[in-house]
N, C-alpha and C positions, 0 to 999 in steps of 0.2 A: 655738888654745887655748880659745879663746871656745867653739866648736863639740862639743870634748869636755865643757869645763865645760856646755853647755848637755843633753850625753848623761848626764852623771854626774847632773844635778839630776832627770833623767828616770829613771834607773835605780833611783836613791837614793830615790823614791817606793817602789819595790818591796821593796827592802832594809829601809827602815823599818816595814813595814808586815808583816815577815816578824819583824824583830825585837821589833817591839811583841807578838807572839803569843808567843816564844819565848824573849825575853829574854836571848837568847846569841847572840854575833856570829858564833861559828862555824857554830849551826845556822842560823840566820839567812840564811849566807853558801849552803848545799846548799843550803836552799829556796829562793833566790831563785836560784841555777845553773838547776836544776829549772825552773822557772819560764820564764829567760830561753833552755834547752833546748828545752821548748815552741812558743818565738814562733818560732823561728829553726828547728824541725824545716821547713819547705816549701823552706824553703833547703837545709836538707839533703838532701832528699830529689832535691831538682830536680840540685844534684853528684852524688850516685849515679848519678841515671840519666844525666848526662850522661859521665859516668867509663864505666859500661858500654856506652852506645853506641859510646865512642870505640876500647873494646876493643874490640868489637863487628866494626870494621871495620879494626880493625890490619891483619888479612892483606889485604886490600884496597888499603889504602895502601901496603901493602911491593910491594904488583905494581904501582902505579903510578908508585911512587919506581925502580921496578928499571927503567919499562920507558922512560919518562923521566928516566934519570940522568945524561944528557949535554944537557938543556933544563929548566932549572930554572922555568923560567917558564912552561912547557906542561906542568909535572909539578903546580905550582900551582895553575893552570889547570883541570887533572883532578880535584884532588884539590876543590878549591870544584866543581866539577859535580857529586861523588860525596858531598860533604857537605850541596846541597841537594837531592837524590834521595832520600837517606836520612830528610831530615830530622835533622841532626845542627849543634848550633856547638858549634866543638871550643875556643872561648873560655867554653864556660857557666857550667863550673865555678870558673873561675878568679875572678869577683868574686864568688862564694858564701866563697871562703873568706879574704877580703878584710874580708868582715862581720864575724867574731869578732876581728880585731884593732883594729875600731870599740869594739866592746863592748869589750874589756878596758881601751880608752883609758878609756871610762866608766866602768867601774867601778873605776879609779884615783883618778879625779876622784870620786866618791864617798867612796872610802876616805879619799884622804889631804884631801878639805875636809867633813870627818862633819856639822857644824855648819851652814853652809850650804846644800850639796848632798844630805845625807842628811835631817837636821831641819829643813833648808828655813827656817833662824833668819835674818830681817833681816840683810845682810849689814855694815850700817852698825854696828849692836848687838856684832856678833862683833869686829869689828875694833876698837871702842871697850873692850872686854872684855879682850882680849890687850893693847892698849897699857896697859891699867891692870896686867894681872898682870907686865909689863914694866917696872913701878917699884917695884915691890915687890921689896925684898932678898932674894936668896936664890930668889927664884923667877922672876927674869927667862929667857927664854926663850930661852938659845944656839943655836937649832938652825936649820936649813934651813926657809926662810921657808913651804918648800911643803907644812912639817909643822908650823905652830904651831897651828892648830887641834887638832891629835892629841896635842900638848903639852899644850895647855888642857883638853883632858879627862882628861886624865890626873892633871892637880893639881886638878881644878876639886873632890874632893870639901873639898879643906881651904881655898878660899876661899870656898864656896855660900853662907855665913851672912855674908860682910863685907858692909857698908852699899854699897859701890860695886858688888858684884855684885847686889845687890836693886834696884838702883837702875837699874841697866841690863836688867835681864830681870824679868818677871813671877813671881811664886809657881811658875804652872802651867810655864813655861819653863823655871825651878830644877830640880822638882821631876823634866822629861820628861831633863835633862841628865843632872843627875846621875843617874837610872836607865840611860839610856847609856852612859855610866862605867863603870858597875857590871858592863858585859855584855862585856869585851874579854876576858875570861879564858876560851878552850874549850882543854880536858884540859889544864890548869895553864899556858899559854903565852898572851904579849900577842899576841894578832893585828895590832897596832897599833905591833909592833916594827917595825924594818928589820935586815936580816940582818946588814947591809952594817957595823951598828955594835958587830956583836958580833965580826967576824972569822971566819976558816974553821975554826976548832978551837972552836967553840961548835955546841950542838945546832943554832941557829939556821940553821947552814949546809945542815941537811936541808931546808928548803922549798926552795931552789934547786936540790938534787939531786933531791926528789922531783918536780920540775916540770917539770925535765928528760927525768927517765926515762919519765914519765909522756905526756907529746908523743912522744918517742920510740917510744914501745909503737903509741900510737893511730897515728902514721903509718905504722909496718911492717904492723900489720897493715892499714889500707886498702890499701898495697902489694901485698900480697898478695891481696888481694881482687881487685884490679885489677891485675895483672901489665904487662899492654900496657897502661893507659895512660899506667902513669907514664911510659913513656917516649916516651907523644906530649906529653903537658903540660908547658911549662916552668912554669908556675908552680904545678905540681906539687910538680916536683923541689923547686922554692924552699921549699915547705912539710916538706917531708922533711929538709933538709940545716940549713936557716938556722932553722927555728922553733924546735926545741928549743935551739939555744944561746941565740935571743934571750929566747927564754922565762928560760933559768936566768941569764940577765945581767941581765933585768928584777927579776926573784924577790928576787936578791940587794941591790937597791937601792933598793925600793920595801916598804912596808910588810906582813909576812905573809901579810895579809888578803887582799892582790891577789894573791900566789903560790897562798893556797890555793883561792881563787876556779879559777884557772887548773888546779890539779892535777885538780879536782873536776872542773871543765869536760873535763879532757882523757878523763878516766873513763869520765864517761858517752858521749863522744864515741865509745871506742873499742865500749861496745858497741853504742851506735848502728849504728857502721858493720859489725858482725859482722852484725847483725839486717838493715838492709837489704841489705847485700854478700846473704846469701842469698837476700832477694826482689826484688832488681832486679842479680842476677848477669848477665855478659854472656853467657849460657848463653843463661839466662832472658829477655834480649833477643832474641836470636837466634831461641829460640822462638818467641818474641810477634812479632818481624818476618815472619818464614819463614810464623805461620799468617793473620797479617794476608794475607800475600801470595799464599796458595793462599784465602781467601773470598775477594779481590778479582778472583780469577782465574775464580770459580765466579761471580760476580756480572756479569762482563763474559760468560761464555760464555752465560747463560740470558739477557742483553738480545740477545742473537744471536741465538740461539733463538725467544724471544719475535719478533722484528722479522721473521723471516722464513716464519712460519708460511703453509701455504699457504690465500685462503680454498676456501671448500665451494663445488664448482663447482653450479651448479644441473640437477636430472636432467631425462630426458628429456619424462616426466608433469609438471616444472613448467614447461619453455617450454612443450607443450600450453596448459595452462590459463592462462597471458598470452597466450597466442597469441588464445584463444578468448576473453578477458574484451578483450583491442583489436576484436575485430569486431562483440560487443557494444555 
């Protein structure tokens, strides 16, 4: 948990710095998607192309599985011969997409400790803060301990002036919170809800369904993209079948902000992969191996060539004149 919280304090740099410019958590939340789409593109790109190689060499594999299908362990065998010829690990992809559900731990740990992890507040301050709004009548804080910071922003604008709130934070610290406060509302809805509290016949139960369908889209269509390899990759399939339910079970329990983090994510994810699916297709592999493979072929025939050139015999007028320049 330490290790997320250490991800979220690092994210939460981003996020604030997104919302300091824009003042709204929702946009706040695309820019900083944006942003964290960016760092994590060489990741992406590095699963494409390992997704296309793999396709690349399905049919390959399937005569190798047919033709050892009675010695599993010589079909093995083959197959690591034909994947370091190739130049291919058919594991590549798999801790690439491994990465985005580091990030989302983070950016939970941001979300649901905003004060902390996102404003990077003294964490001894924060906690002395909530135990005071904890004695206070009426505003004591019944909820899930892993959301009393999202509580305390939530009331902080109608304690900011009591003497115990001054006393614990600076002017300037008052002044960055409470304009934090101020920014959970994108197109009339708290992003700092959880679904979970509103029940399934609340709008609220759309961020689960859209986070859902959303993962869902973006894996079909890489599927598509990549026919054969989903069905060499297990931890392929893992992402096709288990992501999107865990995704809308997460959505559901977790604060908005992290589901719409995640829908956004999945968005841009899907056209990502329509855009490279086109330029790193296993077509387009196949090309790029096949013409690697006829200039390496031109490259070894002219060092032939070259190596065997015959020299220039010397004529009959030049042994003369050595002949005549020895008796000299």
């Amino acid at each position: 948990m330490q290790i997320f919280g250490f991800l979220g304090s690092l994210l939460g740099y981003i996020l604030w710095g997104a919302f300091y410019i824009f003042r709204d958590f929702g946009l706040s939340i695309i820019v900083f998607t944006l942003i964290v789409k960016i760092l994590m593109f060489p990741f992406s790109l590095k699963q494409q192309k390992s997704m296309a190689n793999m396709s690349r060499l399905s049919k390959k594999q399937k005569e190798i599985q047919e033709k050892y299908k009675n010695n599993r362990q010589l079909a093995q065998e083959e197959m690591a011969k034909l994947y370091e010829k190739e130049g291919v690990k058919p594991s590549g992809g798999c801790l690439t997409t491994l990465i985005p559900m580091l990030v989302i731990f983070g950016v939970f740990y941001a979300v649901a400790y905003p004060l902390t992890n996102t404003l990077h507040l003294d964490s001894a301050s924060v906690n002395e803060a909530i135990a005071y709004v904890n004695t206070i009548p009426g505003y004591a804080m019944d909820v899930n301990p892993t959301y009393q910071q999202i509580s305390f922003l939530n009331i902080f604008p109608d304690i900011a002036n009591t003497e115990a709130i001054r006393n614990i934070f600076n002017p300037e610290q008052i002044d960055t919170i409470t304009m934090f406060s101020n920014g959970f509302n994108t197109f009339g809805i708290n992003l700092f809800s959880v679904p979970k509290d509103f029940g399934f016949f609340h709008p609220m139960i759309l961020f689960p369904i859209l986070c859902f369908a959303s993962n869902v889209g973006s894996q079909l269509i890489m599927t598509r993209i990549n026919k054969n390899q989903m069905q060499q990759q297990g931890c392929m399939k893992i992402m096709i079948y288990v992501l999107p339910l865990f995704s809308a079970y997460i959505a559901y329990i977790v604060p908005a902000a992290v589901a719409f983090y995640w829908i956004i994510s999945s968005l841009i994810s899907l056209v990502q992969s329509v855009i490279l699916g086109k330029m790193f297709s296993p077509a387009h592999m196949v090309a790029n191996s096949e013409a690697r493979h006829v200039a390496l072929l031109f490259e070894q025939e002219a060092k032939v060539e070259y190596a065997y050139v015959p020299h220039e015999l010397p004529t009959k007028s030049g042994a003369n004149s050595k002949q005549k320049k020895k008796k000299k």
